[in-house]
N, C-alpha and C positions, 0 to 999 in steps of 0.2 A: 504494500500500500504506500501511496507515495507521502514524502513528509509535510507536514503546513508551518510553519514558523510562525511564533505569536510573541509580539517582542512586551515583557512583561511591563506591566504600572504596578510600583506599591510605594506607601508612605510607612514609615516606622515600623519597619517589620508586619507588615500587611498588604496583602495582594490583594489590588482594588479591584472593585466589581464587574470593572471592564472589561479586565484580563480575562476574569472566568466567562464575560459574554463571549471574546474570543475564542477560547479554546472549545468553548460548544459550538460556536458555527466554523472552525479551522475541522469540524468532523464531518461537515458536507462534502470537504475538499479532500483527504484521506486523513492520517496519523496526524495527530496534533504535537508539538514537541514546543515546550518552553524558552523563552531565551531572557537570562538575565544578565543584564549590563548594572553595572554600578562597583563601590566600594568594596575591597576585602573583606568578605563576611556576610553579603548580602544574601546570596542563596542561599544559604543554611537557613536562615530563616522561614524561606518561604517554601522550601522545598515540599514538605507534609501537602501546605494548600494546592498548592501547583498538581500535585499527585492526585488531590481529591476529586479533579476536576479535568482529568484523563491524560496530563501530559504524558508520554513517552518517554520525551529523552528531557533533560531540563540541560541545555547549555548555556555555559557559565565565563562569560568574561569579566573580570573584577581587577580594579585600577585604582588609585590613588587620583590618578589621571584624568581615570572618565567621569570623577565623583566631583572634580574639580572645576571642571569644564563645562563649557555648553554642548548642543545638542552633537554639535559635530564627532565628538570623538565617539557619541552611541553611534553616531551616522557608519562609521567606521568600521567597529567593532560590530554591528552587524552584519556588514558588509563581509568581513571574516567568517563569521558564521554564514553564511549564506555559499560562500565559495564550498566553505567545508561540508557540509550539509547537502546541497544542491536538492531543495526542499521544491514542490509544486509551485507554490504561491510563498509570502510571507502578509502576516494580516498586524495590522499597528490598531489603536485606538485613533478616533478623529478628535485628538486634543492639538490646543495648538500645537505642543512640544510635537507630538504623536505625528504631525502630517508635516511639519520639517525635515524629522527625521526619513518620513518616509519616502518624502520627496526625495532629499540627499540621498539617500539606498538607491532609487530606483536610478538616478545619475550614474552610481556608482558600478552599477553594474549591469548598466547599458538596457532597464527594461523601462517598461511605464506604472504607472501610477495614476490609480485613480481613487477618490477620494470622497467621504462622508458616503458610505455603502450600508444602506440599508437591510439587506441580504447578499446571501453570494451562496454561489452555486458552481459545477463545471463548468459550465458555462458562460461566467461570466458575475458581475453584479452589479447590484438594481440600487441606482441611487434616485434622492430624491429631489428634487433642483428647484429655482425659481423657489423658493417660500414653500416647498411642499407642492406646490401647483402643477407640477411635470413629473412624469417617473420615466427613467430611461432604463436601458441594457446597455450594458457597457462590457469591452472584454478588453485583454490587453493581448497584443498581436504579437510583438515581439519579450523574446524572454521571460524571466521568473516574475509573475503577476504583485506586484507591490499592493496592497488593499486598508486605506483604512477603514474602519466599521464605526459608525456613529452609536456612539451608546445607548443602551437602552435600546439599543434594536431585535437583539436575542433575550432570550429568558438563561440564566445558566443552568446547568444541568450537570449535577455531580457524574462524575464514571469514571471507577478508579482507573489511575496508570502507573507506570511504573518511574516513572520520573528519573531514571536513568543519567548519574551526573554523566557530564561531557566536559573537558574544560578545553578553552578555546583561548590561544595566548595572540595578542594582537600588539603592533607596535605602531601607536601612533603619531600620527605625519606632524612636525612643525605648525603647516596650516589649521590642522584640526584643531590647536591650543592657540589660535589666536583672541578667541574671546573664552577670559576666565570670570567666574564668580567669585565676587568679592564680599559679596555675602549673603545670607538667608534669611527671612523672618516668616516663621508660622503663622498661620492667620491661629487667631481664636477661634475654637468651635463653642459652640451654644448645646443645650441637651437639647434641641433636635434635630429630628435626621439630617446628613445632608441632603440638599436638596436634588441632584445625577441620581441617588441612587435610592432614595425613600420611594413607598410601596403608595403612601396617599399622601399627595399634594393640596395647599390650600392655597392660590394666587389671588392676587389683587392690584385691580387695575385703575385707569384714570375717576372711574366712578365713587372710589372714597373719599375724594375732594379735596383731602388734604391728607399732610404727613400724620397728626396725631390722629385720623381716625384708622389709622394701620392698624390700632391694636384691634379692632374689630378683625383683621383679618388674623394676625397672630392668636387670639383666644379661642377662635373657631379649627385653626391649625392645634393648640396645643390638646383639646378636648378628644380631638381624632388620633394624636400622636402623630401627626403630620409636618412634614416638610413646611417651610416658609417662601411662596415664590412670587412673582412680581411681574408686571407689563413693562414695555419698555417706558411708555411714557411714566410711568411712576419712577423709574431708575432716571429717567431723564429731568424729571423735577427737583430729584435730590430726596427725594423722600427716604429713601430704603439705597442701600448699596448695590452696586454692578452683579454681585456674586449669588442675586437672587433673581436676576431676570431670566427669566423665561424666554426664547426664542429662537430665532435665524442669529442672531447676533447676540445670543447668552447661553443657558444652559436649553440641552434638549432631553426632557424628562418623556416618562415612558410607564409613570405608576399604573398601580391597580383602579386607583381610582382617583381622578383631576376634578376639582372642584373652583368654578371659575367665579370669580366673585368682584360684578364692576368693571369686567372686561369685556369689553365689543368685540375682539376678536381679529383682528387684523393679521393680514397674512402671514406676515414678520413670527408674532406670534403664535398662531396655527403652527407652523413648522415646528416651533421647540416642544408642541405639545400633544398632535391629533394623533399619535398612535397610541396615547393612554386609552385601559382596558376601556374605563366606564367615566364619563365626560357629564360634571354636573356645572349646569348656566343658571346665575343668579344675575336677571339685568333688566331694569326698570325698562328697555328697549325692545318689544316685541322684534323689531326689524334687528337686532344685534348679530351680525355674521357669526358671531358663535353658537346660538342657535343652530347654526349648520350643521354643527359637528356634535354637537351635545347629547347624550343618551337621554339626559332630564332636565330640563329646562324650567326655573321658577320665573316668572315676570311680575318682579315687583320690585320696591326698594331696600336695595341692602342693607341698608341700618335697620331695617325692621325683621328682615328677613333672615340674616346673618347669625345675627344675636338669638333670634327665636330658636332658630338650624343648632346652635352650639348650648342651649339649655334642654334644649331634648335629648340633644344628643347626652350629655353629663344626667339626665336622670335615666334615662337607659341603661346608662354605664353605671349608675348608684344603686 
């Protein structure tokens, strides 16, 4: 069976959610096999998760170098693995870092690249373009198929593998260390979900009118145990920060259940969000394009309706 390369994400000794969306759809395409770049010590960690979720082989570049550096020296050290390997496809996440890198790869070793893929198959894979409004087939013609996959496109799906270390030694070029990190800062996390990877989303759009009536959308998030997310026009007013917008141009979420509150629904938006399972619309706007896409639609005013939604909800839960 032929191999698929899935080039790992993890943050503090955890392998993020994307990874395992990866290596569930790298099983359309044959053998899933791991690859992790980073610092001395990095795989040990994650090796166990990586297994739970069918890698094969897990290979292992790790550098003082590449932990140091920007994307280029991953671009690199994949590159090495890919020679050594000589794998079907290789699949990346569609984060910024993620479609850098992968662009750099597919340069490097003469294939194409295509990018934010909804699905994949042999055939080929199906992105989604324009705001969601167009769905294409795309294949890459020449050489090993570069793929990144937009998150929250697969479900993951445990199956054990063998995880099979590889170690993979790479020397990286001058150019590659020409832009170093000078330094890092953690964001703060809040107790809930983030919002890429939480199962129910509560967003809120230009319809709250203002910044302090956010917490109407946070108290209706917290009662569900829900993710915090946002329209862009609300991130564009300054209300709410960048890292909670919802869209073409922020996160693209994929919960069980999206609940839209004050949003009309503009296309930008639609994107980061119409493949959630089950789509509830709360908007004083009978005509509000979200309506489109919505499984349940309330028409009426959010301050009323919001707040009612999140005390039933807490005596249900009492």
């Amino acid at each position: 069976m032929a191999e698929v390369l899935v080039l790992v994400d993890s943050a503090e000794g955890t392998v993020k959610k994307s990874t395992f969306e990866l290596l569930t759809a790298a099983r359309a395409l044959g053998e899933p096999s791991a690859v992790v770049i980073g610092a001395p010590g990095t795989a040990a960690a994650l090796k166990d998760q990586l297994a739970e979720y069918g890698a094969a082989k897990v290979y292992v570049v790790e550098s003082d170098d590449i932990a140091g550096y920007s994307v280029a020296p991953a671009a690199e050290a994949l590159a090495a693995v890919v020679e050594q390997a000589a794998p079907s496809a290789v699949l990346v996440s569609s984060s910024p870092e993620g479609k850098e890198v992968a662009a750099r790869l597919a340069f490097k070793i003469g294939s194409g690249v295509l990018t934010d893929a909804v699905a994949v198959d042999a055939d080929g894979a199906t992105q989604s373009i324009f705001g969601g409004g167009v769905t294409v087939q795309a294949k890459v013609s020449t050489g090993v198929p570069v793929i990144t996959v937009r998150p929250n496109s697969f479900a993951p799906e445990a199956s054990a593998g063998a995880a099979d270390e590889v170690a993979v030694s790479v020397t990286l070029s001058d150019a590659a260390k020409a832009a170093k990190i000078t330094d890092r800062v953690v964001e703060e996390k809040g107790s809930r979900p983030q919002l890429s990877d939480a199962s129910v989303v509560v967003s809120g759009g230009r319809g709250i009118g203002k910044a302090d009536n956010f917490s109407i959308i946070e108290d209706l998030a917290d009662t569900l145990g829900a993710a915090v997310g946002a329209s862009r026009a609300v991130v564009d007013a300054g209300w709410v920060g960048h890292q909670l917008q919802v869209g073409q141009t922020g996160v693209t979420v994929s919960p069980q259940l999206y609940i839209a509150v004050g949003i009309s629904g503009a296309i930008q938006h639609r994107a980061g969000m119409q493949t959630s399972k089950t789509i509830v619309a709360i908007n004083k706007d009978a005509e509000a394009p979200i309506f489109e896409l919505a499984d349940y639609g309330v028409v009426g005013d959010l301050f009323t309706v919001a707040p009612q939604l999140a005390e039933e909800i807490k005596k249900r839960k009492g």
